[in-house]
C-alpha positions as CSV (number, residue, x, y, z in Angstrom):
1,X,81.7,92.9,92.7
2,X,82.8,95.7,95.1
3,X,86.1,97.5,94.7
4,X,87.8,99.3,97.7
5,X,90.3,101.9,97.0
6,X,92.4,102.4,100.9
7,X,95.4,103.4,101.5
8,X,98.2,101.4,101.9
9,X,99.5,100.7,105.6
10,X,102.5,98.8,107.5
11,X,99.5,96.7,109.1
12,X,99.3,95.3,105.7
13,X,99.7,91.4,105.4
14,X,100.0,88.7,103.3
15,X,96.6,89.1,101.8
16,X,97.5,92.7,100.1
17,X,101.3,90.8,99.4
18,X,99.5,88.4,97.3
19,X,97.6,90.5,95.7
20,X,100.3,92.5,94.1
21,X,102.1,89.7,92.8
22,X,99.2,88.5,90.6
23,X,99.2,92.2,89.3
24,X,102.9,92.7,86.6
25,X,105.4,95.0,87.1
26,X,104.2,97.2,84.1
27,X,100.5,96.7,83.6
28,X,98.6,99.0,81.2
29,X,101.4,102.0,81.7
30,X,100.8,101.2,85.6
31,X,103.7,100.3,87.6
32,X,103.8,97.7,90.3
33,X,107.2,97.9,92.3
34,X,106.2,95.1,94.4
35,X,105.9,92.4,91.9
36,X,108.7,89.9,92.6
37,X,110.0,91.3,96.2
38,X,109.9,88.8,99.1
39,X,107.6,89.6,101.8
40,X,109.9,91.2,104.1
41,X,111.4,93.2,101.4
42,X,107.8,94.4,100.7
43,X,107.1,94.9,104.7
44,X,110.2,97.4,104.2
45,X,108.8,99.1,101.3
46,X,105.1,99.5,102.8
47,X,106.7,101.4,106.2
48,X,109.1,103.7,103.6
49,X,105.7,104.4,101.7
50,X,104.5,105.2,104.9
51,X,107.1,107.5,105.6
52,X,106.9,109.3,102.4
53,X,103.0,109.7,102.6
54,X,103.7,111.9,105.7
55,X,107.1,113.5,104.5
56,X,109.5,111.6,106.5
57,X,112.7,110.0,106.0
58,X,112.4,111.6,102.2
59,X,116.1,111.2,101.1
60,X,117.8,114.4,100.3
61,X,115.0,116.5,101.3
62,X,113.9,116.7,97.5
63,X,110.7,114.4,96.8
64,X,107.2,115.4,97.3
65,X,104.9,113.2,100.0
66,X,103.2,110.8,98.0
67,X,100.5,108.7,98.9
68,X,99.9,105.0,97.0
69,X,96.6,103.4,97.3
């Protein structure tokens, strides 16, 4: 079994959707925000991830970029 680690992108689909909500919202001290959103609502949070990898749209100027793979 291969693994790939990438980085998440808005060009993700349904296939990366699904994935993460097989995986719980708090798994082994890991957290999963996307458990339990709708597709859309995890369409939003992929392009805000996005954002914040590349420091953009960070609200209040105070977070760090941050990347989630």
């Amino acid at each position: 079994m291969c693994v790939e680690l990438r980085r998440l992108s808005p060009d993700d689909g349904r296939d990366v959707y699904g994935m993460l909500q097989k995986i719980p919202r708090d798994e082994n001290g890991f957290v999963n925000p996307v458990n339990g959103m709708s597709f859309e609502q995890f369409k939003e949070w992929l392009i805000k991830s996005d954002e914040s990898s590349r420091h953009e749209g960070l609200e209040d100027g105070w977070k760090v970029p941050q990347t989630t793979f």
